[in-house]
C-alpha positions as CSV (number, residue, x, y, z in Angstrom):
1,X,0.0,0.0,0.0
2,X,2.7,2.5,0.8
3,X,5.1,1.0,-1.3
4,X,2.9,1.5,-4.0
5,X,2.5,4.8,-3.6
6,X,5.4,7.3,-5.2
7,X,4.5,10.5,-3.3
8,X,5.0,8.7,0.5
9,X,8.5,8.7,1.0
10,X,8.9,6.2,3.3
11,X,12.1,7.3,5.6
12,X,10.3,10.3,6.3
13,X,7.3,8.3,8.1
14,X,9.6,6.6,9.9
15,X,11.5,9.1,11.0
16,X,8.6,11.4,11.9
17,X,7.4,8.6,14.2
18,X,10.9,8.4,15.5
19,X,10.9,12.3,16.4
20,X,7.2,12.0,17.7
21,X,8.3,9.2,20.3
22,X,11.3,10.9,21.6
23,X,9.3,14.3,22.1
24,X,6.9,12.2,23.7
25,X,9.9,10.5,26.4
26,X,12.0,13.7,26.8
27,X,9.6,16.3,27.5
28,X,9.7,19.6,25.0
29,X,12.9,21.0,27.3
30,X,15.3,18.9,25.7
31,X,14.2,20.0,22.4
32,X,14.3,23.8,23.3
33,X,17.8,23.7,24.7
34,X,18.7,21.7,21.7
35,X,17.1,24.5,19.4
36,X,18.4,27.7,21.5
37,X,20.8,29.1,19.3
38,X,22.1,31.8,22.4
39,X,23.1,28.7,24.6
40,X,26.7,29.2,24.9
41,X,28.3,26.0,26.4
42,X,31.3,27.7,27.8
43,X,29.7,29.7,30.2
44,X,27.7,26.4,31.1
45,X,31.1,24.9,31.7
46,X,32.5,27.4,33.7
């Protein structure tokens, strides 16, 4: 059925179910540190 079909890409299904499970363990604050782009890791180190 998907197979068939030539406009489902298949590695994009998968990996939308892949991002949708790990939102769903980690919580949105992991993803918003990942995405801040002011988040300077020196001064977290320091």
């Amino acid at each position: 059925m998907i197979e068939n079909d030539s406009d489902i890409i298949e590695e994009e299904i998968i990996m939308t179910r892949m991002t949708a499970v790990m939102g769903a363990h980690t919580g949105p604050g992991i993803w918003g540190i990942a995405a801040c782009p002011v988040l300077d890791h020196q001064k977290l180190r320091s």
